[in-house]
N, C-alpha and C positions, 0 to 999 in steps of 0.2 A: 275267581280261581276255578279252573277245570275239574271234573273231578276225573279219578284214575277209571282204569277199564274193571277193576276186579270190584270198585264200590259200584259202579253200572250194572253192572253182571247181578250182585247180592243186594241191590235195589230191586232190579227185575223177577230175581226169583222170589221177592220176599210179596211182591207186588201180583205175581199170576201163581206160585203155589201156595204162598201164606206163611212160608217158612222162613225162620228170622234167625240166620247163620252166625249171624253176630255174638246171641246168649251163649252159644254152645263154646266160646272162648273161655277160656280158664284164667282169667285175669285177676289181679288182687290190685285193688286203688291206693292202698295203703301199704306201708313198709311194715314187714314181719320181724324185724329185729331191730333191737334199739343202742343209738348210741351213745356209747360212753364217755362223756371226755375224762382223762388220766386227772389222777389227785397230784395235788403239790407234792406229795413223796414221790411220785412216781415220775413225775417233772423234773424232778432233783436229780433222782436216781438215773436218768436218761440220759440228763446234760453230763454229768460227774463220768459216766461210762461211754458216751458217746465215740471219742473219740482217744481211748487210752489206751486202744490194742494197737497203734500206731506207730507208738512211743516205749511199747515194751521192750526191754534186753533181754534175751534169751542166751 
């Protein structure tokens, strides 16, 4: 596989000024929030309400 013009380019400058463009990204490898899955009340409570504003008389 080829590689792009802009990894060419930050090859090259990392190769004749020494300078490694790459670090200066602000990346996180890992997820910062975690998730929760819903408790059975709350599975309950979902189904039960899900779908009863449908069926309301006003």
């Amino acid at each position: 596989m080829s590689q792009s013009k802009a990894k060419k380019q930050r090859m090259h400058v990392k190769r004749t000024v020494g300078k490694d463009v790459e670090k200066n990204r602000q990346s996180v490898s890992f997820s910062t929030h975690e998730r929760v899955s819903k408790t059975k009340n709350e599975k309950l409570e979902h189904d039960y309400s899900k779908h009863k504003k449908q069926y309301k008389d006003d």
